[in-house]
N, C-alpha and C positions, 0 to 999 in steps of 0.2 A: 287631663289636658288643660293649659292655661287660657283662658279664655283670651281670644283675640281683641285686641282694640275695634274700637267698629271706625273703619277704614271711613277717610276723606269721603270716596265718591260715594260710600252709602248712606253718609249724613246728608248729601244733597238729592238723594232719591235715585238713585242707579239700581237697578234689574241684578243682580248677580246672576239671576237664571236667565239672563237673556241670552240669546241668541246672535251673533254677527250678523250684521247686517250683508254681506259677501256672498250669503246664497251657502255658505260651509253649510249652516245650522252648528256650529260649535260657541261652545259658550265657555265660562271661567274655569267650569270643574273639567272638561277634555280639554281645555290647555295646560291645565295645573296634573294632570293623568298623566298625557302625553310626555311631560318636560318632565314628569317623575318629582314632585314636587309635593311630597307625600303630607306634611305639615300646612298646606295650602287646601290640598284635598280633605283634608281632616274636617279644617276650619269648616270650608265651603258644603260639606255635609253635613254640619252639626248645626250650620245656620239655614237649611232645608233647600239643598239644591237637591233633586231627584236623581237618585245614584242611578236611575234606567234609563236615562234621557235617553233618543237614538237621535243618533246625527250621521251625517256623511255616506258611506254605504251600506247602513244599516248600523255602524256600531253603536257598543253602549261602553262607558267609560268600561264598566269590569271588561271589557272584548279589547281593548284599548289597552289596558293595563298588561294583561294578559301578553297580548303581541311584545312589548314590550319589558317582557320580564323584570315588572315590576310586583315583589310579593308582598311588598308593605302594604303598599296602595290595594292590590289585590283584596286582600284581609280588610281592608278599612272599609272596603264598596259591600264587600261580605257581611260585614257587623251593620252595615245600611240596609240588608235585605235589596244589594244587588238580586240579580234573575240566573241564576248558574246556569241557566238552557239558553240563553240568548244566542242568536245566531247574526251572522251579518246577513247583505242582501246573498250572499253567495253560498247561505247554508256553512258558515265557519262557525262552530262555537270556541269558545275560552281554551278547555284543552288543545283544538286543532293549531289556534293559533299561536300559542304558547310553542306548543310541539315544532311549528314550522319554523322557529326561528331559534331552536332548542336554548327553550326556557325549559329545562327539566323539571327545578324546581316548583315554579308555577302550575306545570301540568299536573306535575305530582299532587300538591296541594288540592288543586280543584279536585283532582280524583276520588282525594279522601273524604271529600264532601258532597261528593256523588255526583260532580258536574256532569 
């Protein structure tokens, strides 16, 4: 990976792991998850944002990723020692939610690594 410039707002002291102020609890890396933004998430992991963060209704980015059948992203929360048992507030793990929105792939994936 080419290492990233170190961005404007974090030469003036900006939180990357912070949190919205909005009451979400979502921060840079579940917007960069979310928007599939795989090269973003990369970065944002490799400069120690916590791939377990839980925000919103319990998720954690890999829960996020998952929903959103994104497998890039998946694998990179993976290689961070994401949580493959995470669950939301509702008791959803990775494969279910992957499943409900047939992300085959993704389900598959997790499968094979014993989510």
């Amino acid at each position: 990976m080419r290492a990233a410039p170190r961005s404007n707002c974090m030469k003036q002291g900006a939180d990357i792991c912070a949190a919205a102020t909005n009451g979400s609890g979502y921060n840079a890396l579940t917007g960069a998850v979310a928007a599939g933004r795989a090269s973003i998430v990369e970065w944002l992991l490799a400069s120690g944002v916590e791939a377990n963060y839980r925000y919103g209704a319990g998720y954690t980015p890999l829960l996020t990723a998952a929903a959103n059948g994104h497998l890039e992203i998946v694998r990179l929360l993976v290689a961070h020692k994401a949580d493959l048992h995470a669950t939301t507030n509702d008791n959803k793990g990775a494969i279910a939610l992957a499943s409900e929105r047939n992300h085959s792939h993704v389900a598959e994936f997790l499968r094979e690594l014993g989510a």
